[in-house]
py3Dmol code that shows the C-alpha trace and the ligand (Angstrom):
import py3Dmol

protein = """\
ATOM      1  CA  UNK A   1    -126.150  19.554   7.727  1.00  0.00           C
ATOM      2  CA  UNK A   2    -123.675  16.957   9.438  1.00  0.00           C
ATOM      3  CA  UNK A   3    -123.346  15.350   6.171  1.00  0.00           C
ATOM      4  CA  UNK A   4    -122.535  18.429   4.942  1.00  0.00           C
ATOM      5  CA  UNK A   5    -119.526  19.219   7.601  1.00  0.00           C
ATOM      6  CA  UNK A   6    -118.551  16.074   7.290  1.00  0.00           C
ATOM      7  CA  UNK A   7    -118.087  16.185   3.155  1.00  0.00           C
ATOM      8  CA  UNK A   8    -116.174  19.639   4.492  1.00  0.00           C
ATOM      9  CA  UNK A   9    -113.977  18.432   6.909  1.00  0.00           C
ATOM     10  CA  UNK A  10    -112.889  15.281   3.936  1.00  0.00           C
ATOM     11  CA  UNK A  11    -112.202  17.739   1.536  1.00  0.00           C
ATOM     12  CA  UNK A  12    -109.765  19.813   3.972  1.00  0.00           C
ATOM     13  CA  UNK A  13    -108.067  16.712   4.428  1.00  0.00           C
ATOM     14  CA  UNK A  14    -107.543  15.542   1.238  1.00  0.00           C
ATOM     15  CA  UNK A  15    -106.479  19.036   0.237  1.00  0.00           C
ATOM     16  CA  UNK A  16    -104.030  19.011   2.944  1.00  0.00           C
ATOM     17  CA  UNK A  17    -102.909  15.616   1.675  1.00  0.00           C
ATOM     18  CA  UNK A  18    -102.739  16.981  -1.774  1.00  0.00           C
ATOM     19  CA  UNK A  19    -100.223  20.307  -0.483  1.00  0.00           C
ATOM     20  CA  UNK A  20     -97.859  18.331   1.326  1.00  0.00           C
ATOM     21  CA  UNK A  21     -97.358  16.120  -1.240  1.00  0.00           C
ATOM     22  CA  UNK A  22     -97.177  18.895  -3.384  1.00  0.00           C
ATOM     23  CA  UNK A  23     -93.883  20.331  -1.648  1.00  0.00           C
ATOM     24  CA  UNK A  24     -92.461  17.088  -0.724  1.00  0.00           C
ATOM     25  CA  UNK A  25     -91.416  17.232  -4.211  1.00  0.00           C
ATOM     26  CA  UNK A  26     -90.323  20.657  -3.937  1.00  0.00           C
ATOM     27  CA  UNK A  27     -87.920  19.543  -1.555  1.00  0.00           C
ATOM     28  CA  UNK A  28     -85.172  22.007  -3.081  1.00  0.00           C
ATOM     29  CA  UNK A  29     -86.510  24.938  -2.029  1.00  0.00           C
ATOM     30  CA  UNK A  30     -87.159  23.454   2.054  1.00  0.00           C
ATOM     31  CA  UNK A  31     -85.666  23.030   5.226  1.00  0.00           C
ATOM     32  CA  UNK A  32     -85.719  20.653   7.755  1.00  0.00           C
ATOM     33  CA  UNK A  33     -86.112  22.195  11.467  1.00  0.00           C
ATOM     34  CA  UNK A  34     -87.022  21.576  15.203  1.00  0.00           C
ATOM     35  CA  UNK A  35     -90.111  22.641  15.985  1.00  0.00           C
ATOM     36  CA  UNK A  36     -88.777  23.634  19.287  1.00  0.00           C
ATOM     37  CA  UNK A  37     -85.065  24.705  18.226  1.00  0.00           C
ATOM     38  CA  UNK A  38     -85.636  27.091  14.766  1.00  0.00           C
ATOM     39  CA  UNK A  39     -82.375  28.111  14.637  1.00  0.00           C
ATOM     40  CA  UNK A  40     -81.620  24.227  13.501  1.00  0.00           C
ATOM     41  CA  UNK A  41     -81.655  24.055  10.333  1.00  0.00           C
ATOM     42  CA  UNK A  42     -80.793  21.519   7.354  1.00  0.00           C
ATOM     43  CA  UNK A  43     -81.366  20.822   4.244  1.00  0.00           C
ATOM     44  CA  UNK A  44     -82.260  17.008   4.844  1.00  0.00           C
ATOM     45  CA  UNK A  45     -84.406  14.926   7.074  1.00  0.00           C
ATOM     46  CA  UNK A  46     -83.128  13.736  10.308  1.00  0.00           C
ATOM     47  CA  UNK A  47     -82.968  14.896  14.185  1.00  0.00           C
ATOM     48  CA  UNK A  48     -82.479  17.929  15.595  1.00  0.00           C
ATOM     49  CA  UNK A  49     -79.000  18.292  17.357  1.00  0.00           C
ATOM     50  CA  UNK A  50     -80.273  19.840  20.216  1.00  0.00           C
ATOM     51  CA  UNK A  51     -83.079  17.618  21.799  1.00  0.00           C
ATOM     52  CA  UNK A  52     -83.181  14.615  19.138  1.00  0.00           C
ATOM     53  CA  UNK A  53     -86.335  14.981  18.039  1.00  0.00           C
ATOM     54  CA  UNK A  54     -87.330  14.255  14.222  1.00  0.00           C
ATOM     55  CA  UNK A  55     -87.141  17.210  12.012  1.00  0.00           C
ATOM     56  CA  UNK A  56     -89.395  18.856  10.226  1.00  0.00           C
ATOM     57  CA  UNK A  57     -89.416  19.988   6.433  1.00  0.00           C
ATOM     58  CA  UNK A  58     -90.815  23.836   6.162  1.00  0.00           C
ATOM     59  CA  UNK A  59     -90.647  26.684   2.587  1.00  0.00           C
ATOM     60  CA  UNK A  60     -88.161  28.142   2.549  1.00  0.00           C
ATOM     61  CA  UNK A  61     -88.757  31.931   3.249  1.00  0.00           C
ATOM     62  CA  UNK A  62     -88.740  34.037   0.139  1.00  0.00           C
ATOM     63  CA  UNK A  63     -84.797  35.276   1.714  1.00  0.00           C
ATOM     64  CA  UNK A  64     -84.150  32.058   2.199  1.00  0.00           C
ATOM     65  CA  UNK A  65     -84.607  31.282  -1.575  1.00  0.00           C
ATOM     66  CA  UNK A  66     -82.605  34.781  -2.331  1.00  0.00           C
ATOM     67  CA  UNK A  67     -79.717  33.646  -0.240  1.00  0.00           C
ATOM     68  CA  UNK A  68     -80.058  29.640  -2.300  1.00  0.00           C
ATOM     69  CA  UNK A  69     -80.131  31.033  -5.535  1.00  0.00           C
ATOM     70  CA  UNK A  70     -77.194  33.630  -4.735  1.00  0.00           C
ATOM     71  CA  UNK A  71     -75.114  30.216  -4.360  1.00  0.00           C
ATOM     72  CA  UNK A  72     -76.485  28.646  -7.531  1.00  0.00           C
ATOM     73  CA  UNK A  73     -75.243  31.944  -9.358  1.00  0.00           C
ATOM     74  CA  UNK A  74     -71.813  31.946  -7.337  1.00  0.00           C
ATOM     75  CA  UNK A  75     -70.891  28.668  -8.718  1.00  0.00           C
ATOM     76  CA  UNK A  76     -72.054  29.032 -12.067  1.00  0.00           C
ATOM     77  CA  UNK A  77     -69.966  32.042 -11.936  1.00  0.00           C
ATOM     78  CA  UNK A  78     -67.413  29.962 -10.456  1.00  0.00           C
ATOM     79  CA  UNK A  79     -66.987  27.427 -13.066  1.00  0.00           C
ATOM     80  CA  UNK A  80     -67.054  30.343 -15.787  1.00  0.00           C
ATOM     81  CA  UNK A  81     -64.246  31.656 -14.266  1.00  0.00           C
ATOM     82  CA  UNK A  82     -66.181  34.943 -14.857  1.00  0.00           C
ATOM     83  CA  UNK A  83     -64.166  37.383 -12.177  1.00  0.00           C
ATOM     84  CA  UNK A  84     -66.705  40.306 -13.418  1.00  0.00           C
ATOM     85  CA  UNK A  85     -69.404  38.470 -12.208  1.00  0.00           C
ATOM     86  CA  UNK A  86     -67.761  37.539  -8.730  1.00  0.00           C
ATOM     87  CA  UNK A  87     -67.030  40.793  -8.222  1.00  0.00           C
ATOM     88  CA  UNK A  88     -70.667  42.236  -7.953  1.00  0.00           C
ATOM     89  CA  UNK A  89     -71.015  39.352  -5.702  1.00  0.00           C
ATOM     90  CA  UNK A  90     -68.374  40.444  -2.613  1.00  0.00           C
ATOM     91  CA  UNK A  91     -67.995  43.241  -1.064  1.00  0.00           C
ATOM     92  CA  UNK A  92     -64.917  45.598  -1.381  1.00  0.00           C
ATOM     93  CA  UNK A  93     -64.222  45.114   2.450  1.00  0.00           C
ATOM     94  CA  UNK A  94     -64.708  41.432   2.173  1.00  0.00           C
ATOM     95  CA  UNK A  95     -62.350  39.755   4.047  1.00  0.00           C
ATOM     96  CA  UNK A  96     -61.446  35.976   3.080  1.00  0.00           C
ATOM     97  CA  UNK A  97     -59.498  33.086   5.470  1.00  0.00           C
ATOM     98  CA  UNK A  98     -58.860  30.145   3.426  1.00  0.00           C
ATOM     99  CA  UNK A  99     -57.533  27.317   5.873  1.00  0.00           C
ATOM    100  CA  UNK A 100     -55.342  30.217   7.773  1.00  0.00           C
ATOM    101  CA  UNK A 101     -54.407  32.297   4.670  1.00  0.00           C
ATOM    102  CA  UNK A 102     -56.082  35.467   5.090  1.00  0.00           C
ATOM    103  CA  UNK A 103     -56.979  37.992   2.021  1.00  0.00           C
ATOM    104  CA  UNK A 104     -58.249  41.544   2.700  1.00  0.00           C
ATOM    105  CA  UNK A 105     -60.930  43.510   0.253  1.00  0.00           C
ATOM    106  CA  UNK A 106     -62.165  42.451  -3.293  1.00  0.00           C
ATOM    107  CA  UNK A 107     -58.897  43.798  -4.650  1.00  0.00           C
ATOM    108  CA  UNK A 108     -56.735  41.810  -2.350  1.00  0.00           C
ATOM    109  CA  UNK A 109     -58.574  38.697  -2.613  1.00  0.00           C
ATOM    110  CA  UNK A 110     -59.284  39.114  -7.014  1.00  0.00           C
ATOM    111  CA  UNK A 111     -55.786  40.350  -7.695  1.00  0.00           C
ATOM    112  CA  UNK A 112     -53.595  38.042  -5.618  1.00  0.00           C
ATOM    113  CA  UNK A 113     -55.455  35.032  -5.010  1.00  0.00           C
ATOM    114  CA  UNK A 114     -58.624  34.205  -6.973  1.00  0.00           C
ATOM    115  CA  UNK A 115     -57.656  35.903 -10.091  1.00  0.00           C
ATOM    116  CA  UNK A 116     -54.448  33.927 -10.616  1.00  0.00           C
ATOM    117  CA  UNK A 117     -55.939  31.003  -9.399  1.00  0.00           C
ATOM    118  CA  UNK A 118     -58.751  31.138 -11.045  1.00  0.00           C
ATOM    119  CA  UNK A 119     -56.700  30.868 -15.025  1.00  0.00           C
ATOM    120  CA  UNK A 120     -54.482  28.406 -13.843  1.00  0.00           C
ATOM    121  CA  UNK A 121     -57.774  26.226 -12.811  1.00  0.00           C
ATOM    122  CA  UNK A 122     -57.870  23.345 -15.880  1.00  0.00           C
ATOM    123  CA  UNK A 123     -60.396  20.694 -16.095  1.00  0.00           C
ATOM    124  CA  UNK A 124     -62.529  22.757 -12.999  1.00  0.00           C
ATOM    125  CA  UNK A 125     -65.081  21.092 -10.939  1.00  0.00           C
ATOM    126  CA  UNK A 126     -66.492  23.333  -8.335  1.00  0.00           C
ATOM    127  CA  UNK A 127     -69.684  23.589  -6.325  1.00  0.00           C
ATOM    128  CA  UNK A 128     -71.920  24.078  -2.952  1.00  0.00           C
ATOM    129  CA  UNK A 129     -74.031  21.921  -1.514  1.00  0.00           C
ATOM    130  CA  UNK A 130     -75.756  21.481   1.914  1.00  0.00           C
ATOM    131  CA  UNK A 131     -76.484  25.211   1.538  1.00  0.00           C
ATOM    132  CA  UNK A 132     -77.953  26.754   4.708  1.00  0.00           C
ATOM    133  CA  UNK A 133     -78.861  30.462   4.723  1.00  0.00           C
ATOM    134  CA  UNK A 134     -79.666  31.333   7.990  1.00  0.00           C
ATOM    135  CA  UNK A 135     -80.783  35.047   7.890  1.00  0.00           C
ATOM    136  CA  UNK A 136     -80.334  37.796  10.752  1.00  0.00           C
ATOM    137  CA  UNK A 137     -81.925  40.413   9.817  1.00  0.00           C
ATOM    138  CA  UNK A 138     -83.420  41.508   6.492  1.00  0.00           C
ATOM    139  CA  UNK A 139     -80.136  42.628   5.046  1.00  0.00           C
ATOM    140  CA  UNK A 140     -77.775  40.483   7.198  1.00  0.00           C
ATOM    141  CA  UNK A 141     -77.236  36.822   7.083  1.00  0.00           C
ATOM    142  CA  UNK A 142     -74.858  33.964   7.230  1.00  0.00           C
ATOM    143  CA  UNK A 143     -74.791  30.777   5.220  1.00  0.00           C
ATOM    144  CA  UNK A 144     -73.000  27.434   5.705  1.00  0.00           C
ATOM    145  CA  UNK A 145     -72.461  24.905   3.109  1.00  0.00           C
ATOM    146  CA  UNK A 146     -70.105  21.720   1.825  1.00  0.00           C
ATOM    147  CA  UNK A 147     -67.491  22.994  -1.080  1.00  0.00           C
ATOM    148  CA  UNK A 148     -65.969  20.693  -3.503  1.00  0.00           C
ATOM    149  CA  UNK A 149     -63.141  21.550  -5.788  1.00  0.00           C
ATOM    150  CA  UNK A 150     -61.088  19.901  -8.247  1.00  0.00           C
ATOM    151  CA  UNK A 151     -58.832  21.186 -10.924  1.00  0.00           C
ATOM    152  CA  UNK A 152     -55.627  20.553 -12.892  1.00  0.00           C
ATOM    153  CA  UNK A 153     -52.870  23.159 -12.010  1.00  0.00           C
ATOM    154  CA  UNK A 154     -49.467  23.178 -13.557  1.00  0.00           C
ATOM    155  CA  UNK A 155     -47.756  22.191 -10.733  1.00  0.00           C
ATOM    156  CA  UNK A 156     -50.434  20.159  -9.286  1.00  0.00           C
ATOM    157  CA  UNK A 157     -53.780  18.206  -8.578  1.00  0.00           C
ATOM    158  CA  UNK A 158     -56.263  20.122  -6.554  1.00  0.00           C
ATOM    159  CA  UNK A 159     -58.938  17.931  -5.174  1.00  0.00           C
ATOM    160  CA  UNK A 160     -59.949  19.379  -1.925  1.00  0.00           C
ATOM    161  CA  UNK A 161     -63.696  20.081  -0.049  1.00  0.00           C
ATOM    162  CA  UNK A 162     -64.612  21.016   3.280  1.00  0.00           C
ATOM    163  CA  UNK A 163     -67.106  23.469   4.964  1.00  0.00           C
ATOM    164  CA  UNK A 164     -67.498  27.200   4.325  1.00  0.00           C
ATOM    165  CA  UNK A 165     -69.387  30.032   6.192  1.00  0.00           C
ATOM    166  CA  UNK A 166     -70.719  33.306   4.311  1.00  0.00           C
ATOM    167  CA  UNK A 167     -71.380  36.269   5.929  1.00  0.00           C
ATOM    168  CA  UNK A 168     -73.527  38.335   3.632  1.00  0.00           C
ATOM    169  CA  UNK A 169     -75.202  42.098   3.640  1.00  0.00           C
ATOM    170  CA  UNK A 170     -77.654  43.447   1.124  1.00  0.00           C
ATOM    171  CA  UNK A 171     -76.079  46.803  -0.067  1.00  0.00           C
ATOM    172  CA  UNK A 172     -78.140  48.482  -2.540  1.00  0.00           C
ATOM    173  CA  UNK A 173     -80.698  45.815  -3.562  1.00  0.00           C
ATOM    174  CA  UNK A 174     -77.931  42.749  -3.504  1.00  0.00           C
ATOM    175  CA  UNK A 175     -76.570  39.974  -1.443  1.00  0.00           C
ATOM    176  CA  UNK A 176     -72.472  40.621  -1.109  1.00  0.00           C
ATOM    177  CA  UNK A 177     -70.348  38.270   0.661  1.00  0.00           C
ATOM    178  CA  UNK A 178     -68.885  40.189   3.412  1.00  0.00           C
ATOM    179  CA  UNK A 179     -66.688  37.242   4.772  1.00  0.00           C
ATOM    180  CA  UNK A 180     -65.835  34.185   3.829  1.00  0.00           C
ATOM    181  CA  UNK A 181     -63.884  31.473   6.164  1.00  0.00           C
ATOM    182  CA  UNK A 182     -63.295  28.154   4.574  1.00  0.00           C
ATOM    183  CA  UNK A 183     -61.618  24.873   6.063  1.00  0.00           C
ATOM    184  CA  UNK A 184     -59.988  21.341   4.030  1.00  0.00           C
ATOM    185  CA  UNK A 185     -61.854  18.257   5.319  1.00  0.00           C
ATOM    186  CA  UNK A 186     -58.814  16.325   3.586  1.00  0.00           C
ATOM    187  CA  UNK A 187     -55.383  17.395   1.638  1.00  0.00           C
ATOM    188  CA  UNK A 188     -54.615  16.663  -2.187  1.00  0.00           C
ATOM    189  CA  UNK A 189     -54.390  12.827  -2.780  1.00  0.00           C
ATOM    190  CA  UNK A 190     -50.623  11.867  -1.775  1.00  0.00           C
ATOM    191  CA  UNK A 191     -51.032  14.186   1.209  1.00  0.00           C
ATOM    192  CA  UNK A 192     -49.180  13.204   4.385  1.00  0.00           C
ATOM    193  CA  UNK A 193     -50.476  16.038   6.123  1.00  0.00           C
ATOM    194  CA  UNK A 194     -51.431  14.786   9.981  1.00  0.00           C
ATOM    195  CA  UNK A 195     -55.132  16.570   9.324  1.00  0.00           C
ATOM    196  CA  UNK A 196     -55.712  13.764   6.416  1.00  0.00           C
ATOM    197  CA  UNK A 197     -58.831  11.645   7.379  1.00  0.00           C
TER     198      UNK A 197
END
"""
ligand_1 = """\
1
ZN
Zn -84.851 20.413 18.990
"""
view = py3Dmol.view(width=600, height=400)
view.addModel(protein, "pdb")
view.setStyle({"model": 0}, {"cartoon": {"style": "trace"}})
view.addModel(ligand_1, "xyz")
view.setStyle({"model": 1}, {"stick": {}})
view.zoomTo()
view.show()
């Protein structure tokens, strides 16, 4: 009978072995976290900022994934310069600061700003990474992430990134971005601009 429990208790622990390994390679879909702060959250290893302690990787919650996968989509869209597809993505009240410009609504923000911008993009490079959804409630949520962006204009050579925050709602089945606020870690190569690092 001990022999037995003790075959029992090896197996649990090689099957443990076996799961964590398991989504060690899954890292994309975890997040690292205090086991003492939750609300810290990152998408790699390292300490939490609160008390220092080591972080630990968890799964991602099935929202979690939603919220990963909306970003995945966004750039793809992105990139396609596909402004039908962005559009099912915001909301019609979304509100948008970029550094301190500041468009209101989808219409707003499509017509004036992303639209235009978006055909006189040449040679695009675009993307999110560092994505953190960090959900409220299950239709509310906000997400932080790393942007990158670099394009030809006519004018001019965009090659910018920074930090963003989302502010999402489900409405009607679907993530929309409610808000968007985004901020230039650096200015355009050439820039003498006293925020250049
Ligand atoms: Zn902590």
């Amino acid at each position: 009978m001990k022999s037995i429990r003790r075959i029992a208790f090896v197996l649990v622990v090689m099957l443990t072995a076996v799961s964590s390994g398991t989504s060690a390679r899954q890292a994309a879909a975890e997040l690292f976290t205090c086991s003492m702060h939750p609300h810290v959250l990152e998408t790699k290893a390292g300490t939490c900022s609160v008390c220092a302690m080591a972080l630990t990787a968890r799964a991602m919650t099935p929202v979690e994934k939603e919220l990963v996968d909306f970003f995945k989509a966004y750039d793809a869209a992105f990139l396609a310069k596909d402004l039908a597809r962005l559009a099912t993505m915001y909301s019609p009240e979304t509100v948008v600061y970029e550094g301190s410009g500041i468009d209101r609504g989808w219409k707003d923000y499509s017509e004036t700003h992303l639209g235009p911008e978006l055909k006189s993009f040449e040679n695009l490079e675009f993307g999110h990474s560092n994505v953190v959804p960090h959900v409220l409630a299950d239709n509310a949520a906000y997400v932080t992430a790393d942007y990158m962006i670099k394009a030809r204009m006519a004018e001019r050579v965009l090659d910018s990134g920074g930090l963003a925050t989302f502010v999402l709602s489900k409405d009607g089945g679907a993530w929309k971005i409610r808000h968007t606020a985004t901020a230039a870690r650096r200015r355009p190569a050439g820039g003498l601009s006293p925020e250049s690092r």
